[in-house]
KOLPATI-803927 format. One line per field, with one value per residue (C-alpha): residue in three letters; y, x, z. Coordinates in steps of 0.05 Angstrom, whole numbers, always signed. Layout:
<sites>
rest <- (Ala/...) $
v <- (Y/...) $
u <- (X/...) $
w <- (Z/...) $
</sites>
This chain:
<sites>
rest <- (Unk/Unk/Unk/Unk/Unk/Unk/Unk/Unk/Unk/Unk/Unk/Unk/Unk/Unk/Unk/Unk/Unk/Unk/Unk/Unk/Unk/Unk/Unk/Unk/Unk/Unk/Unk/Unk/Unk/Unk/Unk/Unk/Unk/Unk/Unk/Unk/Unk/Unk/Unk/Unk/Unk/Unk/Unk/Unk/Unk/Unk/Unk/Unk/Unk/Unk/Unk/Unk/Unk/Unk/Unk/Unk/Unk/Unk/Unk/Unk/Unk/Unk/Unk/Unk/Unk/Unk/Unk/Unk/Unk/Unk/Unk/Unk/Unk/Unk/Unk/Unk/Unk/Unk/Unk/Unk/Unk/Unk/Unk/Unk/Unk/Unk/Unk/Unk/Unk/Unk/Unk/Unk/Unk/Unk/Unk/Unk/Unk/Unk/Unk/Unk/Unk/Unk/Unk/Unk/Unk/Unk/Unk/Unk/Unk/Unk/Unk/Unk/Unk/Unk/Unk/Unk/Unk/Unk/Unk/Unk/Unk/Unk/Unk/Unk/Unk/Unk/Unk/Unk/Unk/Unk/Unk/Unk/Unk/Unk/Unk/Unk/Unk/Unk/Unk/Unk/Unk/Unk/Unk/Unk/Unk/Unk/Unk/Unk/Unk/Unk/Unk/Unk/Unk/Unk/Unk/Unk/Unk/Unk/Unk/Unk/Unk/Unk/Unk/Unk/Unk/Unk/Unk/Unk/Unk/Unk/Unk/Unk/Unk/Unk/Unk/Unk/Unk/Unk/Unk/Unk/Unk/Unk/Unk/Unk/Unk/Unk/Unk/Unk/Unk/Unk/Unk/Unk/Unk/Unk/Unk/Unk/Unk/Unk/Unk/Unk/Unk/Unk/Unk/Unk/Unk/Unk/Unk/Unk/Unk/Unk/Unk/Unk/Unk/Unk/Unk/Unk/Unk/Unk/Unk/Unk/Unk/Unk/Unk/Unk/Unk/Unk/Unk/Unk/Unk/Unk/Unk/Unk/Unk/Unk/Unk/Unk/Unk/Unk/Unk/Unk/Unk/Unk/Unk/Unk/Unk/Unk/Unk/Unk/Unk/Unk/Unk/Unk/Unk/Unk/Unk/Unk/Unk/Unk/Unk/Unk/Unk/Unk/Unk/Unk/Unk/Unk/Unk/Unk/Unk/Unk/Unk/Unk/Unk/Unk/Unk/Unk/Unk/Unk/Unk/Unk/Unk/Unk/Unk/Unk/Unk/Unk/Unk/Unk/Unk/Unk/Unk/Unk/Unk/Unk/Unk/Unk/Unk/Unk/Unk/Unk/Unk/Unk/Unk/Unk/Unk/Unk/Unk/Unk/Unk/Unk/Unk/Unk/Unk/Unk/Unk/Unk/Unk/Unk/Unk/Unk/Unk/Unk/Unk/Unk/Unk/Unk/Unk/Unk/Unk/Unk/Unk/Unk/Unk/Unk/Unk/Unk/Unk/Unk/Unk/Unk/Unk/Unk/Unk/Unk/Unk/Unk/Unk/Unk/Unk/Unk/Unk/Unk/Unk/Unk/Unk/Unk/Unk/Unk/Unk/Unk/Unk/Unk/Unk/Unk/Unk/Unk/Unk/Unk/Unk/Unk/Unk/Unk/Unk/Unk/Unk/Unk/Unk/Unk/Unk/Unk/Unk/Unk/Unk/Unk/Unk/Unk/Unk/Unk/Unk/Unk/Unk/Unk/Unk/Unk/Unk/Unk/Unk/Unk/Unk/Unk/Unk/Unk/Unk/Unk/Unk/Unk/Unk/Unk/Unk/Unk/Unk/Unk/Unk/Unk/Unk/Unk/Unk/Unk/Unk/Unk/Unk/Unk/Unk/Unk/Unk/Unk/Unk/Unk/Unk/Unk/Unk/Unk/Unk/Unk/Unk/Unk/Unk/Unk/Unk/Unk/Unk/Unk/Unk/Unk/Unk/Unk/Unk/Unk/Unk/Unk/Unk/Unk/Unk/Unk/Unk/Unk/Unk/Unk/Unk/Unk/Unk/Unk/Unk/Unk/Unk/Unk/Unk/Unk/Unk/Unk/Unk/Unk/Unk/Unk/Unk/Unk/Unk/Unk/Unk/Unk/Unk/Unk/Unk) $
v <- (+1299/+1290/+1310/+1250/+1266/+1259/+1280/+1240/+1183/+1229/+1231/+1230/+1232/+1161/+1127/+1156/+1115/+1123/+1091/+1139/+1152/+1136/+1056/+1051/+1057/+1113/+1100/+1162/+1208/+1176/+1152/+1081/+1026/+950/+930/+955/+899/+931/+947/+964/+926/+934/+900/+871/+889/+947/+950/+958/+1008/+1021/+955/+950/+1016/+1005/+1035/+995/+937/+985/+984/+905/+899/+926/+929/+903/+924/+921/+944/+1006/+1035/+1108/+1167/+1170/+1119/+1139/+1111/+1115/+1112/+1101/+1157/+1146/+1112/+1149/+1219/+1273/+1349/+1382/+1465/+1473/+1535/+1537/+1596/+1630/+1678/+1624/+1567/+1514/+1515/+1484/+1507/+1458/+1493/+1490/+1435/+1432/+1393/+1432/+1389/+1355/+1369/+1416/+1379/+1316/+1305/+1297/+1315/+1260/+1232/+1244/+1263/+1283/+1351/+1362/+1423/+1436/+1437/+1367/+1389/+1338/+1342/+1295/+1313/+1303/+1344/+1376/+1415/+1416/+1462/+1431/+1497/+1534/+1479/+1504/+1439/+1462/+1413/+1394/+1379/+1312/+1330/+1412/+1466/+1484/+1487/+1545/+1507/+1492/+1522/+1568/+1513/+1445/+1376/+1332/+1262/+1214/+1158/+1138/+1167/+1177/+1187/+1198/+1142/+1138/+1197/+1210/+1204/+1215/+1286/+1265/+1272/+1225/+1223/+1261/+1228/+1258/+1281/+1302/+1314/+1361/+1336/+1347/+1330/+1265/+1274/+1210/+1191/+1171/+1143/+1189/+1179/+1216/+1197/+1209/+1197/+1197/+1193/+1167/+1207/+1182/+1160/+1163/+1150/+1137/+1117/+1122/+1096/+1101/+1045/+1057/+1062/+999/+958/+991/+939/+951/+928/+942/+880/+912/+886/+915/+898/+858/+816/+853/+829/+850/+883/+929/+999/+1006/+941/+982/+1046/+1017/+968/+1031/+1065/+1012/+1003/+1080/+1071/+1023/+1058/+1117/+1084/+1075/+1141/+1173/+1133/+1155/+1233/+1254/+1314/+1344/+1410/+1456/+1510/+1576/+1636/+1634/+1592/+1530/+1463/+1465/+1527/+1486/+1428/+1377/+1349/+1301/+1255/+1239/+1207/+1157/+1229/+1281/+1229/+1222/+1288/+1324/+1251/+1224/+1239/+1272/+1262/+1315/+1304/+1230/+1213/+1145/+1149/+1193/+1132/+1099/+1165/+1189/+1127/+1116/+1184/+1151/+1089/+1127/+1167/+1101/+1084/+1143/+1114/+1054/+1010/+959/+906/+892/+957/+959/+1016/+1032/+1081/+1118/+1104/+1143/+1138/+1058/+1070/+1120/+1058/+1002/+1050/+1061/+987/+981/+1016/+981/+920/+944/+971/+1036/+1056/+1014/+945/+887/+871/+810/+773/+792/+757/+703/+715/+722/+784/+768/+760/+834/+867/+854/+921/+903/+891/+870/+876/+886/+892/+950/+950/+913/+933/+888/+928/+903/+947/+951/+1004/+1038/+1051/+1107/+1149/+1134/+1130/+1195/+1208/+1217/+1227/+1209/+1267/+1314/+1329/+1370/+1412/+1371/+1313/+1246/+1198/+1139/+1126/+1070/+1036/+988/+913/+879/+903/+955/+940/+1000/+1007/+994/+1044/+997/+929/+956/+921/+925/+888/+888/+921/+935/+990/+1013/+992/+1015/+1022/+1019/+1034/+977/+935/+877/+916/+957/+947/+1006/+977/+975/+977/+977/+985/+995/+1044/+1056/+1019/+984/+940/+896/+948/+971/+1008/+1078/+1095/+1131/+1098/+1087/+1043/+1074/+1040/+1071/+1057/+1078/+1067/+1100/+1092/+1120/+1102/+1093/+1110/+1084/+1096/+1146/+1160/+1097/+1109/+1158/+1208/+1211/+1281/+1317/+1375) $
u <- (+2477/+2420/+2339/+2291/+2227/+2172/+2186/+2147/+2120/+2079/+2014/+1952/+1884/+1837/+1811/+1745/+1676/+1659/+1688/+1723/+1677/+1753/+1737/+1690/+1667/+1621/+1567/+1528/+1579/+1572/+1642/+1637/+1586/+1576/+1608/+1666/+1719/+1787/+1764/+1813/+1863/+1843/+1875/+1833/+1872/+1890/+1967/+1985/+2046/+2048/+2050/+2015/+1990/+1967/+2002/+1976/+2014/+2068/+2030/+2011/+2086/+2096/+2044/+1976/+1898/+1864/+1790/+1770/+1704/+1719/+1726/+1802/+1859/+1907/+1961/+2028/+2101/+2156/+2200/+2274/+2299/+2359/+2364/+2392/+2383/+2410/+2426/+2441/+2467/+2533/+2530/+2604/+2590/+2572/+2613/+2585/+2514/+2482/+2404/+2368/+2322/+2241/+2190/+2165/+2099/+2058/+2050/+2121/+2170/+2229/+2283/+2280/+2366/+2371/+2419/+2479/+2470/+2533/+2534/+2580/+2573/+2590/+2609/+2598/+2676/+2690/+2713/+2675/+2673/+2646/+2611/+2565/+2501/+2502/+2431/+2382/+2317/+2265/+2233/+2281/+2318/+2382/+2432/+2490/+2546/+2620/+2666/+2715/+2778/+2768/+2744/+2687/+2659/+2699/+2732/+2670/+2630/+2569/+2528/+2532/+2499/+2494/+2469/+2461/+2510/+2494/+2501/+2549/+2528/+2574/+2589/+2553/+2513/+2448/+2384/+2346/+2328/+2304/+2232/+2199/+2228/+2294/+2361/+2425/+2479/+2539/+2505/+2457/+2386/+2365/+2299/+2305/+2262/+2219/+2208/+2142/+2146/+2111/+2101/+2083/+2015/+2001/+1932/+1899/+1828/+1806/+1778/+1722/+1740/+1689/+1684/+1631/+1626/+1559/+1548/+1474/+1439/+1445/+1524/+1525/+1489/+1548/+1596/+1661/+1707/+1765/+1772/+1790/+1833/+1857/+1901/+1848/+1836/+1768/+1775/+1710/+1680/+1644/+1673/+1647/+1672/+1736/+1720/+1686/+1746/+1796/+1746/+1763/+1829/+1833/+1807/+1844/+1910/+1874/+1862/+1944/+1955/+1921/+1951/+2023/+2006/+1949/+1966/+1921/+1883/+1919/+1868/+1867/+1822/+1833/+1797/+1829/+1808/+1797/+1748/+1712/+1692/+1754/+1798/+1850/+1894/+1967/+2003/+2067/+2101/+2075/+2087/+2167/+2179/+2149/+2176/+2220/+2288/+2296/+2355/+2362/+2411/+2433/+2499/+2518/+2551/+2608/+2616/+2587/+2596/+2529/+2496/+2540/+2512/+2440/+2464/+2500/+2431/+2395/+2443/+2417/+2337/+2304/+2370/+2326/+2358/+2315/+2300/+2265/+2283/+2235/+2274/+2262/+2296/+2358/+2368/+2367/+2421/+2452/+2459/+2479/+2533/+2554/+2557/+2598/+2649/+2653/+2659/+2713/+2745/+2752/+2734/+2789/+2759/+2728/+2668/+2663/+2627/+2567/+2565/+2595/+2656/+2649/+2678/+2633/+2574/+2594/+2600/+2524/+2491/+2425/+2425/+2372/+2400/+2466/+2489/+2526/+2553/+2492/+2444/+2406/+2373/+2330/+2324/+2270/+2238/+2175/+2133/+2099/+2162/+2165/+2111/+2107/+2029/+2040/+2112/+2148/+2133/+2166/+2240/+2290/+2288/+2244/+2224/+2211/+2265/+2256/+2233/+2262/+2227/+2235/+2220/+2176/+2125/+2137/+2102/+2044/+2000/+1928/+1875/+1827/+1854/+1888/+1953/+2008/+1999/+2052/+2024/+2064/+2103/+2069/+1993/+1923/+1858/+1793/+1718/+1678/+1630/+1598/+1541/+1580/+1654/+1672/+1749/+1724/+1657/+1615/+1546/+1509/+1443/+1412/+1362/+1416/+1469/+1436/+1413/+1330/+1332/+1316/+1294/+1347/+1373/+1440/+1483/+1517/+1578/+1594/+1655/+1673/+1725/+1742/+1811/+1876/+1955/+1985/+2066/+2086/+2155/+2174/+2235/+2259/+2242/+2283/+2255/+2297/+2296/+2325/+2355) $
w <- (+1867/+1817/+1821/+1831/+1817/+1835/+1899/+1953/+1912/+1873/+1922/+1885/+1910/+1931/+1868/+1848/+1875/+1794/+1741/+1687/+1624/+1585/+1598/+1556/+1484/+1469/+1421/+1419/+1380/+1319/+1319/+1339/+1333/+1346/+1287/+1298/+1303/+1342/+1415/+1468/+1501/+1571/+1625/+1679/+1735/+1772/+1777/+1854/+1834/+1921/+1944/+2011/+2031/+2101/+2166/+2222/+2253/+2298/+2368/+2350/+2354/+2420/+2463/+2476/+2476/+2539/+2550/+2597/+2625/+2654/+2614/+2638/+2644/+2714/+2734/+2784/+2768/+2822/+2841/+2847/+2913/+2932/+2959/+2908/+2892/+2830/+2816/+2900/+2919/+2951/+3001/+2986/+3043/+3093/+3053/+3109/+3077/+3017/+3002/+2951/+2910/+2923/+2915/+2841/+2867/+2915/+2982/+2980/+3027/+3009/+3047/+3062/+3083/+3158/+3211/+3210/+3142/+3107/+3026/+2978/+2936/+2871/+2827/+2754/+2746/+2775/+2838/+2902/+2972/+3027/+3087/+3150/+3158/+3221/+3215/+3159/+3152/+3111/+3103/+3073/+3044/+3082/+3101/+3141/+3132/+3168/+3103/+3129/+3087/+3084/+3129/+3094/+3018/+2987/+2942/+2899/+2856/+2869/+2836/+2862/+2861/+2926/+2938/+2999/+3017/+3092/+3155/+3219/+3291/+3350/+3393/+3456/+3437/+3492/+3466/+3528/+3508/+3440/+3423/+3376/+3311/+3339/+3359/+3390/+3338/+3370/+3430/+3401/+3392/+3320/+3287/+3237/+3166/+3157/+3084/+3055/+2989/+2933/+2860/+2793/+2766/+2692/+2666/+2588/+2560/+2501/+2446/+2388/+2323/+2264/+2195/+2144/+2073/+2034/+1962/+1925/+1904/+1838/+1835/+1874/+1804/+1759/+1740/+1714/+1662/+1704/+1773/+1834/+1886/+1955/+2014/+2043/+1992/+1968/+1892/+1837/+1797/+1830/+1844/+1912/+1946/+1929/+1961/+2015/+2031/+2031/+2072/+2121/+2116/+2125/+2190/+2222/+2204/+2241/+2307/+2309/+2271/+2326/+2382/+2363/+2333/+2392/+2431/+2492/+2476/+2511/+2549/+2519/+2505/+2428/+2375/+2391/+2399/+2468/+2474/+2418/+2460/+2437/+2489/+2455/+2478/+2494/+2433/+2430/+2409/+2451/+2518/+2501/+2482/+2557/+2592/+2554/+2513/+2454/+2410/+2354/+2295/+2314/+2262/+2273/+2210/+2241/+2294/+2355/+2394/+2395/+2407/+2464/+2494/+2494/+2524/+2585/+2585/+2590/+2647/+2690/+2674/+2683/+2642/+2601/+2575/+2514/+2465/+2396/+2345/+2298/+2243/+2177/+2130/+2127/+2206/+2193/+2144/+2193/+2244/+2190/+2178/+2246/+2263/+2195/+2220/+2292/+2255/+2217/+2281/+2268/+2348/+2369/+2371/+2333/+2337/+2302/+2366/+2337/+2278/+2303/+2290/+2210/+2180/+2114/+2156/+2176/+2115/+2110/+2119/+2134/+2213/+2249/+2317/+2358/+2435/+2455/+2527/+2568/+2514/+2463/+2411/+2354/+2297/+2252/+2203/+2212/+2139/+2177/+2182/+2110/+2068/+2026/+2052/+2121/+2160/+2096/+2071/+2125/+2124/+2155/+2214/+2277/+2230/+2266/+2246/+2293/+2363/+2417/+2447/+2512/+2507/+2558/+2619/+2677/+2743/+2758/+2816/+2797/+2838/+2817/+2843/+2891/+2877/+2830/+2762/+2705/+2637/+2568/+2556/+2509/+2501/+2479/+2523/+2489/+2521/+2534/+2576/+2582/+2535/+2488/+2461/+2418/+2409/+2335/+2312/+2237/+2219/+2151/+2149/+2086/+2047/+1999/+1997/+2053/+2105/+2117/+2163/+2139/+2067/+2046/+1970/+1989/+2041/+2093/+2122/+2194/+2229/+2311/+2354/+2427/+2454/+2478/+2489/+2556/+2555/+2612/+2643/+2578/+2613/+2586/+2510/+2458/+2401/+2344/+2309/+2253/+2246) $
</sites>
């Protein structure tokens, strides 16, 4: 394989608020003069050799802004419905008794199966077996069960999984000695769990963002042979507007920069950034990788196998119809490939269907979205993960190579209204009131440029912003890493 270089697109440094001493004539070393009839060929315009550089425009995509007042955004997700405990402990001395482990939250029940339900148990090795609880201690976690094929539980594992499918009580059993919340199982009064719906609440804050750019008066009265241009459409000839209008754009790719990359200070003793005062905030990355899934080393090239594990790990989540993929580009090329070869039906099957029917509409490698099983997926790629100045520029082991993402709004319980509203995904809270909206704010101080309101020869551009993401439901959305 051969060597491209540059590597990386060749990062250089921001253009310089001065213009280079090399555009211009110099008439003071004796060399040159006004009569001198060959001047330089200059062109005009810059040459925009990285086409749009801005980064912003993902979370636009996907979500929504919405404004906020507290220091701290809260909110409640739904637990699962059904009853289920993984890594039991099948008691081989006592093979009639399963123990599910502790309570990870302190306050919630260790137990909640009651007498008469009936559930089937599960062992790493395949092996099943269904059965009636007879007695169940939700202290110790200890459910004693009556197997309805076998004796007891010897033929399973030491490690087993169990889940709730209903329940079976005698007929004609006496209830008369029951006490409230009790009932008569088998003629043995046992006491019945009652279930109180819980939930996991996550919470964020939003952190400051600041930026300023200063230019002198005197700079700002230096024109230049050389006409400016940026992705905004600031055009002159004045050096500044440039700087200043990069300043800007800077900025806003920051607010989403730091919505996706944020990470909470972790406490510690050292000379980190919490025991200097900073507190962070959650990012799009650090909320799927502690609540979501994390795929390391995805090869659809190989085939459709490993995309088929994250559709069967879907299954077990929230199953959203609708998903976006934002990729890099080599993991897009990983999936063009991978559909390629569906198409071609190497797994067994045509898939043809999706481009209507055309095999020359699928030889076209550029997909912008498939179904697979129940699944729509739109596929897109992300400049972020590519551009050589920010995740572009990481390879190899860990490196972010795409994200999924779940179409639509979840339902959330609102503390505030006191009701459940539906929200985005994925969205963005900013601070502000009915006085002060800091979603995105700019002010020039100086004495120049406009400004008077301090006597300081220059103009100050300021820019602000305070905000945070809220990932809501990340059990439904994918990290893609390398390896």
């Amino acid at each position: 394989m051969g060597v491209l270089t540059p590597q990386f697109g060749a990062i250089v440094p921001a253009p310089n608020q001065q213009l280079l001493a090399s555009n211009y004539l110099s008439f003071t070393d004796g060399t040159n003069d006004f009569a001198q009839q060959y001047l330089p060929e200059i062109y005009e315009q810059e040459v925009e050799r990285y086409g749009n550089r801005t980064l912003s425009g993902f979370l636009r995509m996907v979500g929504a802004e919405m404004p906020l007042t507290s220091d701290q955004v809260v909110w409640s997700e739904q637990n699962r419905l059904h009853i289920a405990y993984d890594n039991c402990v099948n008691d081989q001395a006592n093979p009639s008794i399963i123990t599910v482990p502790a309570a990870t939250s302190p306050g919630v029940t260790r137990n909640v199966i009651s007498p008469g339900q009936t559930i089937v148990v599960l062992d790493d090795s395949g092996n099943e077996a269904k059965c009636v609880v007879v007695a169940s201690n939700t202290t110790s976690g200890a459910v004693t069960v009556a197997p309805y094929l076998t004796t007891d539980l010897s033929g399973l594992g030491t490690s087993v999984k169990i889940f709730v499918y209903g329940s079976e009580f005698v007929k004609g059993a006496s209830t008369s000695n029951a006490g409230a919340g009790a009932l008569a199982l088998n003629n043995t009064v046992q006491p019945q769990v009652t279930i109180t719906p819980a939930f996991q609440q996550y919470n964020n804050s939003p952190i400051i963002i600041r930026n300023v750019y200063t230019i002198n008066g005197s700079d700002m009265a230096q024109i230049g042979w050389v006409e400016v241009a940026t992705e905004d459409g600031t055009t002159g000839y004045l050096w500044y507007l440039k700087a200043e209008s990069e300043t800007r754009l800077r900025f806003e790719d920051y607010l989403e920069m730091v919505c996706v990359e944020g990470e909470i200070a972790a406490a510690s003793a050292g000379n980190n950034a919490a025991a200097s005062g900073f507190k962070g905030t959650e990012g799009l990355f650090a909320a799927i990788s502690s609540r979501g899934n994390v795929e390391v080393g995805f090869a659809g090239a190989s085939g459709i196998d490993d995309f088929d594990q994250i559709l069967k790990n879907l299954d077990t989540q929230g199953a959203i119809e609708e998903n976006m993929l934002f990729l890099q580009r080599s993991t897009a090329l990983e999936f063009d490939n991978m559909l390629a070869n569906v198409s071609y039906g190497a797994q067994g099957g045509t898939a043809y269907g999706l481009f209507e029917n055309s095999e020359e509409m699928a030889l076209n490698l550029g997909f912008s979205g498939f179904r697979r099983g129940s699944y729509d997926f739109y596929k897109t790629d992300w400049k972020y993960l590519n551009d050589a100045s920010t995740r572009g520029a990481v390879t190899g082991i860990q490196s972010i190579e795409g994200v999924l993402i779940p179409a639509g709004t979840s339902t959330v319980y609102d503390q505030i209204l006191g009701t459940n509203i539906r929200r985005p995904f994925l969205h963005v809270r900013y601070r502000a009131s009915q006085t002060e909206d800091r979603r995105m704010k700019s002010w020039l101080t100086g004495s120049a440029g406009g400004a008077y309101t301090s006597n300081l020869d220059a103009m100050e551009v300021n820019f602000l912003s305070e905000r945070c993401l809220v990932t809501q439901a990340a059990n439904n959305f994918v990290l893609f890493k390398g390896i």
